[in-house]
C-alpha positions, 0 to 999 in steps of 0.5 A: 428310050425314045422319045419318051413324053413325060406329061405332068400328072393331074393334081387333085390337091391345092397344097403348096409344092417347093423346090429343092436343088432341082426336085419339086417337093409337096408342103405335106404331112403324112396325114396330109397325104393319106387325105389327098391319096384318098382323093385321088381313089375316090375321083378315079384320077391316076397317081404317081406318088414319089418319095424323095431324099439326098440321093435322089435328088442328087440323082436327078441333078444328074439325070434329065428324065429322072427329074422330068419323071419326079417332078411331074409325078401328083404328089412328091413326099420328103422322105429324108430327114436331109431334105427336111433339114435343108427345107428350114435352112432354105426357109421353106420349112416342109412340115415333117418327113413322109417316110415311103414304108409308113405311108404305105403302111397306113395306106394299106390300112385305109384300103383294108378299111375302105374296101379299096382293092391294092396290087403289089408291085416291086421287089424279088418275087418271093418277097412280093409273094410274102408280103402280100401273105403278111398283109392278108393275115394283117388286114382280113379285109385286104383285097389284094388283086395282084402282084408282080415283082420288080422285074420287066424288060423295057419292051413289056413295061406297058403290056405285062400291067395292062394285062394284070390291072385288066384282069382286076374288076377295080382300079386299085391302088398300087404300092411299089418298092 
């Protein structure tokens, strides 16, 4: 990747964010988070929101554009119960793990409730498919306005979702595996 400019995100919240051995972290709940994902949805402001554990902060300790990409990310969640122990041994206690399936779970439940549109992204494309099937029997008032699965060659990154999300009369919220 050439010279790839990764820019901080806006943060739309006024929470406190830590550091552990090299990632940025954010003082968050998951009801806290729930809140401020809203806030993100309502203001329109575009949001990359990152979960991480042991293994991916390691994995950034040894990949610069890796950690350039989490640590600029809106809102970075614990979710590892290693990164919670090492959060109080470090004495910047983080207040509980956020972990990325529950999260997404209620935040799928708050899209159904709010009438936010979601698109699925990630995986193998029958799951994708399956799971957008699961959610629509869950949530009768889920508007899913696309999937796609996990799979792009780096050269249509940006074309294959601009065209999908332009296809979308909202800008919904998108949940990646």
């Amino acid at each position: 990747m050439k010279n790839l400019v990764i820019k901080q995100e806006k943060r739309v919240g006024s929470n406190n964010r830590i550091n552990i051995l090299g990632a940025n972290i954010d003082v968050l709940s998951n009801k806290d988070t729930i809140s401020l994902v809203e806030k993100y949805v309502i203001t329109k402001t575009p949001l990359h929101l990152m979960g991480v554990n042991a293994d991916k902060i390691n994995a950034l300790n040894n990949n610069k554009l890796l950690r350039e990409i989490v640590n600029k990310c809106g809102i970075i969640n614990a979710d590892g119960a290693s990164v919670i122990l090492a959060s109080k041994f470090l004495k910047k206690p983080l207040p509980e793990r956020v972990a990325g399936i529950d999260l997404m779970q209620d935040l799928v439940a708050l899209s159904a409730k709010k009438n936010y549109s979601i698109f699925l992204l990630g995986a193998k494309k029958d799951v994708v498919e399956t799971t957008a099937k699961v959610l629509k029997n869950k949530y009768d008032k889920l508007n899913v306005v696309g999937i796609h699965d996990g799979y792009f060659k780096e050269k249509d990154w940006d074309l294959d979702l601009k065209l999908k999300c332009n296809t979308c009369s909202t800008r919904p919220v998108l949940y990646s595996d």
